[in-house]
RODOVEX-478828 format. One record per residue (C-alpha): residue in one letter; x, y, z. Coordinates in steps of 0.1 Angstrom, whole numbers, padded with zeros to 4 digits, always signed. Example, Ala and Ser with C-alpha at 12.3 -4.5 7.8 and 13.67 -1.06 7.14 Angstrom:
2
A+0123-0045+0078
S+0137-0011+0071
This chain:
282
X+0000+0000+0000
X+0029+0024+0011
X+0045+0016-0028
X+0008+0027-0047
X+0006+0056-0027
X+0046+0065-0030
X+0038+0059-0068
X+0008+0076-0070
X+0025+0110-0049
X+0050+0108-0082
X+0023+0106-0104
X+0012+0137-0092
X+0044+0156-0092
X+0045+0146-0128
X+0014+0162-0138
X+0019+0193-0123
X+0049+0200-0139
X+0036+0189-0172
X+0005+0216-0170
X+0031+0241-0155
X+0046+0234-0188
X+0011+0236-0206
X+0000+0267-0188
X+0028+0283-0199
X+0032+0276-0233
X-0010+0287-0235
X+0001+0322-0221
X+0031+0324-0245
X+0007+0321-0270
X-0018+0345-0261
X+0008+0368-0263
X+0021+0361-0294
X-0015+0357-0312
X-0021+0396-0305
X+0009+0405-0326
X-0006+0380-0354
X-0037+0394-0356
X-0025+0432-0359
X-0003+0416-0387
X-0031+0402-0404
X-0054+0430-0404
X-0023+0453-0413
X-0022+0432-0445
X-0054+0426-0454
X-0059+0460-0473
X-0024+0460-0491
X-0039+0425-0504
X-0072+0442-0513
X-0060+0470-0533
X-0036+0449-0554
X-0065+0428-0562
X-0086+0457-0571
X-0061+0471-0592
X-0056+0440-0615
X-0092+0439-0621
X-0100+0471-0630
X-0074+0468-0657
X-0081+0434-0667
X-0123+0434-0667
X-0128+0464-0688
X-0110+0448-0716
X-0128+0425-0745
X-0096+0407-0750
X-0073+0414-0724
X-0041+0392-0729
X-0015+0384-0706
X+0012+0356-0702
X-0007+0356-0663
X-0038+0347-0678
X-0029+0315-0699
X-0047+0284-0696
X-0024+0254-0699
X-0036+0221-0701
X-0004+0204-0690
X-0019+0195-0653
X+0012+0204-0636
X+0008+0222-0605
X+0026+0239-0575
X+0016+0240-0543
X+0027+0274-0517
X+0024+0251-0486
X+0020+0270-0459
X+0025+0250-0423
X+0042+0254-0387
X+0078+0249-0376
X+0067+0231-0344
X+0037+0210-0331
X+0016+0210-0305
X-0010+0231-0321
X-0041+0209-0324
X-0047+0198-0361
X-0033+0226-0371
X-0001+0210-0393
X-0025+0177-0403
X-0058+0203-0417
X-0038+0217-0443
X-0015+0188-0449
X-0046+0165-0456
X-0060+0195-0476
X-0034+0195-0497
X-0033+0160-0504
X-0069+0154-0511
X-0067+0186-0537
X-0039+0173-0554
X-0049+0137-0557
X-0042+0122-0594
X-0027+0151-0602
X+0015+0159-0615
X+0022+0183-0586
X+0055+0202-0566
X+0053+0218-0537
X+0069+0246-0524
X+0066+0239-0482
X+0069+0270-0461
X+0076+0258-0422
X+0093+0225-0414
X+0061+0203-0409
X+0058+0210-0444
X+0092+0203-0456
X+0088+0170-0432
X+0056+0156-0443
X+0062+0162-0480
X+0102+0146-0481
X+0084+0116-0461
X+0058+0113-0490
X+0084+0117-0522
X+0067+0149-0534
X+0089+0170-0555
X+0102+0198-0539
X+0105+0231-0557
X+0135+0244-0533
X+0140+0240-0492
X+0151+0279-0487
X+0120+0288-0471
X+0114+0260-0446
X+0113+0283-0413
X+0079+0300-0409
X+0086+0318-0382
X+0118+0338-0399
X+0103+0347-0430
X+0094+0383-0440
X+0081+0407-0465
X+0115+0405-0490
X+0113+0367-0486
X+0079+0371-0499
X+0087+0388-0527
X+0118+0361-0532
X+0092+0335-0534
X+0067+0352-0558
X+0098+0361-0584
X+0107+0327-0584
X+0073+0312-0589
X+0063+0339-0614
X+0094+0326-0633
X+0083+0289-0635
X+0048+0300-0643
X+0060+0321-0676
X+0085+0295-0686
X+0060+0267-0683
X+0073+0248-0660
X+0032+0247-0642
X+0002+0256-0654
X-0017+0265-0624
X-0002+0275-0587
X-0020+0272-0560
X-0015+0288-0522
X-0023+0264-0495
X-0027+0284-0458
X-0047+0279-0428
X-0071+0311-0428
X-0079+0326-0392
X-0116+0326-0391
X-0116+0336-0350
X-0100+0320-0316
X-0115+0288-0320
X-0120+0285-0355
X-0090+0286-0384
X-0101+0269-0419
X-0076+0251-0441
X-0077+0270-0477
X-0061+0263-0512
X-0063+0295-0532
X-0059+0294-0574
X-0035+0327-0576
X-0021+0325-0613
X-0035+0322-0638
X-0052+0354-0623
X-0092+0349-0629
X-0111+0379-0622
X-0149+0368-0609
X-0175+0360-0633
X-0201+0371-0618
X-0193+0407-0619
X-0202+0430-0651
X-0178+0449-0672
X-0173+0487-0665
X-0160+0515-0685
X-0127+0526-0671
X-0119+0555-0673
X-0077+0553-0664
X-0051+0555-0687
X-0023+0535-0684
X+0012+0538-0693
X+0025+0527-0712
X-0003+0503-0717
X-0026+0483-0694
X-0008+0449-0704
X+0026+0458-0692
X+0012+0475-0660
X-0011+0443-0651
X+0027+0420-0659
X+0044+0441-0632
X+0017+0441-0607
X+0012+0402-0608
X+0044+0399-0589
X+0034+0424-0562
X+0003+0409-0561
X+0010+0376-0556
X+0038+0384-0530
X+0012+0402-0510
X-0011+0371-0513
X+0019+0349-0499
X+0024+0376-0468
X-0008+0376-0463
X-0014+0341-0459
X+0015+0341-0437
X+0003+0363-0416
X-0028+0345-0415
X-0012+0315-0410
X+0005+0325-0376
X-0022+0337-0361
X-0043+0306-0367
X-0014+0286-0352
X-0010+0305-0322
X-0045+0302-0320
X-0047+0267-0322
X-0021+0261-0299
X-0036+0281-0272
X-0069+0262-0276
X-0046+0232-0272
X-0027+0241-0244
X-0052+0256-0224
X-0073+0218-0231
X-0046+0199-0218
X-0038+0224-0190
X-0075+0218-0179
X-0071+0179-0182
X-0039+0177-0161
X-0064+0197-0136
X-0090+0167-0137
X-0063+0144-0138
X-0045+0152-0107
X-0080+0156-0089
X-0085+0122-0095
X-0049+0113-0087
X-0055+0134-0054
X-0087+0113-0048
X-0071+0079-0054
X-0039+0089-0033
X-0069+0097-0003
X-0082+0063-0003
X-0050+0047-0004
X-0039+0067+0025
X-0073+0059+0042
X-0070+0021+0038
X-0033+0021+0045
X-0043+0044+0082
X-0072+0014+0087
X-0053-0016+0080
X-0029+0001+0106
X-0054+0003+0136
X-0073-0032+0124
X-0034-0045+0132
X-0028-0027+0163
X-0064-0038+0171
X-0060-0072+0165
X-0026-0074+0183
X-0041-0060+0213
X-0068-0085+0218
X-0040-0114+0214
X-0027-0099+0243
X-0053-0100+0263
């Protein structure tokens, strides 16, 4: 009895530290999820105005044509992974992971990863791998952005894909953050929306204007996803820590309880002893 309860005191011990642990790493990411969401809604309008830009250009015009606007039938695709450089963060890493995957199933495909779960998950699987240079996340910034969009804007022109496609984890609120795979070239303007009449001039014409804005715009589509990717990881680590924080709580109340009764039945098998010796005395 004296060994389960010895056992049981460790037990304890063990979980306390381990949601010391837990409770810190929750605050840490409170902390660090405030920053994210400034960043995000910092980039949301550079994003926004790029976009609007390139369509008031491109939708006024019968036939607009642009190198950024071909439609290749080669079914080769890359992928602008966007995932964490560390885990505990819920299903944070497997969402878009498993996202990816199911979009690209049957299809020729590279990846680009961005954080080292990416780069992990996709060396383990034998996907081809554009380039490694961007594996940590949590270093990257808005010149590394534009890095990446030069170099994909170069494979795109040259042929080497016919569609690219940015994969990020879109931060929806605290406890929500939605896996997302974006089509970002060939640029398609929506549909649904009518031709207008501009009135801008362009020079020295709208084609060469809309070539140099793709890259601009499809670097601020990369920070931006960034950005939104950070904040839905600190997110869903802190919905993960603070869980396990509170089950370490339950736990060690029910490790408290169980060390109670042990203690109880070791303190009456002690008196039923001392009990039973006294009577053989008498």
């Amino acid at each position: 009895m004296a060994g389960s309860m010895k056992e049981i005191k460790l037990r304890i011990k063990s979980v306390e530290s381990t949601m010391q642990i837990t409770k810190a790493m929750e605050l840490v990411a409170s902390s660090k999820l405030r920053r994210a969401k400034e960043r995000v809604e910092h980039s949301r309008p550079y994003f926004e105005t790029l976009y609007t830009t390139l369509f008031d250009i491109a939708a006024p015009q019968d036939h607009f044509d642009s190198p950024y606007l071909a439609k290749r039938d080669t079914h080769r695709r890359l992928y602008i992974v966007i995932a964490g450089d560390r885990g505990l963060a819920g299903g944070y890493n497997a969402n878009i992971l498993k996202a990816v995957q199911s979009d690209a199933d049957g299809q020729e495909y590279s990846v680009l990863p961005i954080g080292k779960k990416a780069v992990e998950y996709f060396t383990r699987h034998q996907v081809p791998i554009l380039t490694q240079s961007f594996a940590g996340a949590g270093d990257l910034s808005v010149s590394d952005s534009f890095e990446i969009s030069r170099i994909v804007c170069q494979k795109f022109l040259a042929g080497a894909y016919d569609e690219i496609r940015l994969c990020f984890t879109q931060f929806v609120s605290m406890l929500t953050q939605t896996a997302t795979i974006l089509q970002v070239l060939p640029f398609e303007a929506p549909k649904d929306v009518k031709r207008r009449h501009s009135f801008i001039l362009y020079e020295p014409d709208p084609t060469t204007v809309f070539d140099n804005i793709i890259p601009e715009y499809l670097a601020g589509m990369i920070y931006g996803a960034l950005c939104e990717s950070v904040a839905s990881e600190q997110g869903a680590r802190r919905t993960a820590m603070d869980a396990a924080t509170k089950n370490a709580g339950e736990m060690i109340e029910h490790l408290n309880l169980y060390y109670n009764r042990a203690r109880q039945a070791a303190i009456t098998q002690e008196i039923t002893e001392i009990v039973a010796g006294a009577d053989a005395e008498s």
